[in-house]
C-alpha positions in Angstrom: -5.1 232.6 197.1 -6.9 229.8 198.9 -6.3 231.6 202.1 -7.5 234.9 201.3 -10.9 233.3 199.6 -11.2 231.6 203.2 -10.5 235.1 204.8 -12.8 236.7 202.2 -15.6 234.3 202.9 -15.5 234.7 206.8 -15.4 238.2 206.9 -18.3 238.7 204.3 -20.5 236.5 206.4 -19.5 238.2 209.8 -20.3 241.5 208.4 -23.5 240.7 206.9 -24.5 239.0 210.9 -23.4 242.2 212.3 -25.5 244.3 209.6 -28.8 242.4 210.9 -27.7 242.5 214.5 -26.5 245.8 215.1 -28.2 247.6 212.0 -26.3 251.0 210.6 -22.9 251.6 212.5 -20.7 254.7 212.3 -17.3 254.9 211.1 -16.8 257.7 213.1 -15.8 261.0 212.3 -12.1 261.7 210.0 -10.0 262.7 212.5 -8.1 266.1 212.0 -4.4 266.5 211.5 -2.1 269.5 211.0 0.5 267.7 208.8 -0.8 267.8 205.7 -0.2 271.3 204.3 -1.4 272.2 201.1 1.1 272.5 198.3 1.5 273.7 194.7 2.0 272.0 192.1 5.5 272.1 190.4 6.1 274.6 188.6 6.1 273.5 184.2 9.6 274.4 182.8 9.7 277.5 180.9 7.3 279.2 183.4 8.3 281.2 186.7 5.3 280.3 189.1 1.3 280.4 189.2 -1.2 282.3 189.8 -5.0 282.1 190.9 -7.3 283.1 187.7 -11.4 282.5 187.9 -14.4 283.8 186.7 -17.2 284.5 188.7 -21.1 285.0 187.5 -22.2 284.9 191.7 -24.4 287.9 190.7 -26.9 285.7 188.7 -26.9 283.2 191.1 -24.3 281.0 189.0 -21.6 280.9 190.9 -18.2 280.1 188.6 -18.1 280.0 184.9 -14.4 279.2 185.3 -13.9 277.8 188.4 -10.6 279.5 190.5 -7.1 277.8 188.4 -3.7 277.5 189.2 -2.7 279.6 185.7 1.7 279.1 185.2 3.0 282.4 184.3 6.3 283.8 182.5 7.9 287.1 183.9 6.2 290.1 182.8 3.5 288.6 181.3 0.2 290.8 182.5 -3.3 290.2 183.7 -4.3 289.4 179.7 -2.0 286.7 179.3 -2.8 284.7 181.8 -6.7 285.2 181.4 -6.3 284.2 177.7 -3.8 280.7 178.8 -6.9 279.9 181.2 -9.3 280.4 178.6 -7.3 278.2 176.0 -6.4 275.6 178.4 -10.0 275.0 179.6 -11.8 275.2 175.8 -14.0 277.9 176.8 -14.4 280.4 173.8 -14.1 284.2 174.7 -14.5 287.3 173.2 -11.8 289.5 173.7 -9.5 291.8 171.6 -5.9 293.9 171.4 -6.9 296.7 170.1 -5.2 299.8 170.6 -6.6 300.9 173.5 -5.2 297.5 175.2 -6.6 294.1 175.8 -10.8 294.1 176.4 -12.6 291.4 177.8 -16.1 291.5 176.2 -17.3 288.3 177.5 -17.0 284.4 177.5 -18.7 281.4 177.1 -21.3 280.4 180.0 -22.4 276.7 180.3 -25.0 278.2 182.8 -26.3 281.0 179.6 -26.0 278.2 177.5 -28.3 276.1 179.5 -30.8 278.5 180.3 -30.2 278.5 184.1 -32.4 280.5 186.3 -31.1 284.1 187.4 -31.5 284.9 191.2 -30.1 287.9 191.9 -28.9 288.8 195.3 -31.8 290.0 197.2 -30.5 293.3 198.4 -29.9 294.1 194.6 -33.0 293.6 193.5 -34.7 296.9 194.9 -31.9 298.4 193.6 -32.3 297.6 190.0 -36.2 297.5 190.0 -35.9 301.3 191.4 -33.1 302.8 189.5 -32.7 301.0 186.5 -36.6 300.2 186.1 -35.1 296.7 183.9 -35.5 294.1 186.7 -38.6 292.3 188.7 -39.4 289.1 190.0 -40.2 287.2 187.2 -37.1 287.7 185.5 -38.8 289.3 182.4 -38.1 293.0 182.7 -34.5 293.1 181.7 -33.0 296.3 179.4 -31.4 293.9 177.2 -32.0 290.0 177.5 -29.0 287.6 176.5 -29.0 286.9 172.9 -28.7 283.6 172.7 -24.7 283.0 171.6 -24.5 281.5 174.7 -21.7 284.1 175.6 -22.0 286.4 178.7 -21.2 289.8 177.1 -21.0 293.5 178.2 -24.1 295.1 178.6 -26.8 291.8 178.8 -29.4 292.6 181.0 -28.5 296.2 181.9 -26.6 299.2 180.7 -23.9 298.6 182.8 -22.9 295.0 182.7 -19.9 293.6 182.3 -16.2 291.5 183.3 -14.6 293.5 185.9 -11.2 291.9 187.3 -9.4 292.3 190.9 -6.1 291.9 191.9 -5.8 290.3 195.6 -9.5 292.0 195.8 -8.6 295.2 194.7 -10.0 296.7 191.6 -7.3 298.0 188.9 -7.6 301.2 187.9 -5.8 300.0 184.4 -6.5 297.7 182.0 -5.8 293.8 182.4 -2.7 294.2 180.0 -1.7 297.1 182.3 -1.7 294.7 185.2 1.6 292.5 185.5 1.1 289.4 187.1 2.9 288.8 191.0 3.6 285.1 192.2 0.8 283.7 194.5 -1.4 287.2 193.2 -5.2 285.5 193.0 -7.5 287.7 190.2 -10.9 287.1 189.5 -13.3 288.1 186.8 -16.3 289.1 187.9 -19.6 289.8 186.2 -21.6 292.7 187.5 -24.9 294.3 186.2 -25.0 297.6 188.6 -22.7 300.4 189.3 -20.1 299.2 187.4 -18.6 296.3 190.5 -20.9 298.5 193.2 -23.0 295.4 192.9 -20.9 292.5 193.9 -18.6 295.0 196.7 -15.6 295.7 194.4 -16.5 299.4 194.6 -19.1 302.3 195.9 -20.0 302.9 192.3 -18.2 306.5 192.6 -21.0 308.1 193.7 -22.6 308.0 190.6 -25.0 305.4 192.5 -26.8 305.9 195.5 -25.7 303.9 198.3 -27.2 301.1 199.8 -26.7 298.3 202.3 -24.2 296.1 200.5 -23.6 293.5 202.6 -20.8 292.0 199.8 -18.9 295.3 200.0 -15.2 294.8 200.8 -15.8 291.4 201.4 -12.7 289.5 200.3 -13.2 285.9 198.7 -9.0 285.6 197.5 -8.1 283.1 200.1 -11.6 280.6 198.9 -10.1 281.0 195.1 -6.7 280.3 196.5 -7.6 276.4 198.1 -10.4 276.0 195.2 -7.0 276.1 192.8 -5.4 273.6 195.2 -7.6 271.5 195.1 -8.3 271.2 191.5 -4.7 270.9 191.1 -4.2 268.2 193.5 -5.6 264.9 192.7 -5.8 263.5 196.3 -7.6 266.4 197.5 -9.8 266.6 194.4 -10.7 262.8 195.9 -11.6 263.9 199.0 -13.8 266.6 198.1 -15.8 263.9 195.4 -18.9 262.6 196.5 -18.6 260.3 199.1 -15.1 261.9 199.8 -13.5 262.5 203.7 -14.3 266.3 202.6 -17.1 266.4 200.7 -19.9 267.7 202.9 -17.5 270.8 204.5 -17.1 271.3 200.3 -20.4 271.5 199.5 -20.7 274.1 202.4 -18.2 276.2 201.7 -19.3 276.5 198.2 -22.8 277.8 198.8 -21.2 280.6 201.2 -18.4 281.7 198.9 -20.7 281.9 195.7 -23.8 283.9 197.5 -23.1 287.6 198.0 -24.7 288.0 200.8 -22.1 285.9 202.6 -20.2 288.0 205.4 -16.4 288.0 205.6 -17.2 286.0 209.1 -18.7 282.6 207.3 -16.5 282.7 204.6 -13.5 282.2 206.8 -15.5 280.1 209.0 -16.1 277.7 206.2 -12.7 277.9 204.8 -11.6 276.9 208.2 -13.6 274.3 208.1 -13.1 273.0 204.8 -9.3 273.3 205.5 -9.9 271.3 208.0 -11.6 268.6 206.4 -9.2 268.2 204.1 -6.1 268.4 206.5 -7.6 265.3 208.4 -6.6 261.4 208.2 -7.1 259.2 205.5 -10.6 257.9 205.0 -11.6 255.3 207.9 -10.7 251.7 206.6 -9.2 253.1 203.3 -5.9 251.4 204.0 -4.3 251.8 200.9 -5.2 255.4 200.3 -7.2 254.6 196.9 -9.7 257.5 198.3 -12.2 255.0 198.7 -13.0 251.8 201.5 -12.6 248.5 199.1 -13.0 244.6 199.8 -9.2 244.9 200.0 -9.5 247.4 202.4 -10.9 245.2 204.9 -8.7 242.3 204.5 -5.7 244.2 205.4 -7.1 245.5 208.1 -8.3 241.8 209.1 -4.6 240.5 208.7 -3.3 243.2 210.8 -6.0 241.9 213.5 -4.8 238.6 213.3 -1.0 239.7 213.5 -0.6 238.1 209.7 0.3 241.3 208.0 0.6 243.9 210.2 0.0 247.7 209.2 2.2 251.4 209.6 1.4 255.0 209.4 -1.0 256.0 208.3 -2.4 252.7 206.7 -2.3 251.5 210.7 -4.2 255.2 211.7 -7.0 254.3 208.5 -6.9 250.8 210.0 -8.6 251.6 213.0 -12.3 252.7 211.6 -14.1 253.2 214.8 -11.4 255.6 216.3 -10.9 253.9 219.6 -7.4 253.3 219.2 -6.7 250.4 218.6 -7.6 248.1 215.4 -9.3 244.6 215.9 -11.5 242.4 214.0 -14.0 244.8 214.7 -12.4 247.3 212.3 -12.1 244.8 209.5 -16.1 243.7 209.5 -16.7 247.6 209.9 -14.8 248.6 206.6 -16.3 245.6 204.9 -19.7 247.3 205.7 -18.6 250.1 204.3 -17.0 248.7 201.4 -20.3 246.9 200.7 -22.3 250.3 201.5 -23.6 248.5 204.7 -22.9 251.1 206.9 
């Protein structure tokens, strides 16, 4: 104990002399790997696999209500079952009913309703419901039918034609939800649309009930983003490095704001999943030795006894070890993670 107080002591002291004679140094950047592929979860006993299930409000500028789950499933259970397990199993209320016609999803509850968040609509909608609807401007005010203040987003709030509108691996059902049986791996998202009945947000071309228009979301397919969205809230490591201050965390917050806008192209969305696949396929954090997710006091001590030969380091503890990248891991590497570990750097 005496000896790592001693150790603790030198180190703190050389780091905090480097920090006024070298100012702010770099970690350097996570370096990639491919051998860390992204896995499911196992599978709960009594169920047969998972599924993708999310609901989407990227029309009002909300992005997810529910973000994209890994849902279990039994054979033969449909579309409806697994949209009512994901509602149960996350506490948000919805309004649905077996009737019989078949399951109908009315709506759910919306934290962003409930908090009275700001609608932006896509910008190539907009002339589109200002002209043919007459229910939409600028200042928000000119809807057909304002939200009513339940704090659920329901069929036909804002316009006539609103609503949940569901796709299976980005096709559009032509049957109800519990006409739908579920597939292994299938990913299907809700979706709330206020115009041409899904014409809005690409799932459709309205049937030519609408006139067209440049759509930029149309055919746009967003299954893979859902897909690693679920694996990562599934996986606690990866939900780590996606956290603030995470190894993944900016390529996240990235990748976000293209899937959830509209106007996104089917070129940046795979560009940022690439990207954010990336992230999260690369090396432990720089000086995070231990794999905690984070860079601690401890950190740097191991890293200062594999310098001095004491206690020397493997793996991928050794790759995290060496925090500058320049292969090899020195006392250097231990006064740098101490930095960090003191938010020095």
């Amino acid at each position: 104990m005496k000896l790592y107080k001693k150790l603790f002591a030198m180190l703190l002291c050389a780091a905090l002399l480097l920090s006024l004679a070298f100012g702010s140094v770099s970690a350097g950047a996570p370096r990639i790997s491919a051998d860390a592929p992204l896995a499911s979860p196992e599978v709960p006993e009594g169920y047969d696999g998972f599924v993708v299930v999310d609901f989407e409000a990227f029309v009002l500028g909300w992005g997810y209500v529910v973000e994209p789950t890994l849902v279990p499933y039994r054979s033969g259970e449909t579309v409806a079952d697994v949209t009512i397990r994901l509602l149960e199993t996350a506490g948000v209320g919805g309004d649905y009913q077996n009737s019989q016609y078949g399951f109908y999803l009315n709506g759910i509850e919306c934290e962003q309703l409930a908090s009275g968040a700001e609608i932006v609509v896509p910008d190539y909608l907009a002339p589109e419901l200002e002209n043919n609807y007459g229910c939409y401007n600028d200042d928000g005010d000119g809807w057909y039918n304002p939200e009513n203040g339940d704090g659920i987003l329901s069929q036909q709030e804002y316009t006539y034609y609103s609503g949940w509108m569901f796709v299976d691996n980005n096709v559009s059902a032509s049957v109800g939800a519990d006409g739908v049986t579920v597939e292994d791996g299938h990913v299907y998202r809700w979706m709330y649309s206020i115009y041409g009945w899904g014409m809005d947000i690409g799932i459709n071309d309205g049937w030519g009930m609408f006139a067209p228009f440049d759509n930029p979301s149309f055919g746009v397919d967003r299954d893979a983003a859902s897909a690693l969205l679920a694996e990562i809230a599934a996986d606690p490591e990866l939900a780590a490095k996606v956290d603030v201050g995470g190894t993944a965390n900016e390529a996240y917050n990235a990748f976000m704001d293209v899937v959830t806008d509209l106007s996104s192209d089917q070129t940046a969305i795979d560009e940022a999943l690439d990207a954010l696949i990336a992230a999260l396929s690369g090396g432990a954090l720089p000086g995070d030795v231990d794999g905690s997710g984070s860079v601690t006091i401890s950190d740097a001590l191991a890293i200062l006894r594999h310098s001095m030969g004491t206690e020397l380091l493997e793996g991928d503890a050794l790759e995290s070890a060496d925090v500058n990248g320049d292969g090899s891991v020195l006392t250097y590497d231990a006064l740098l993670a101490m930095r960090i570990a003191l938010n020095l750097a």
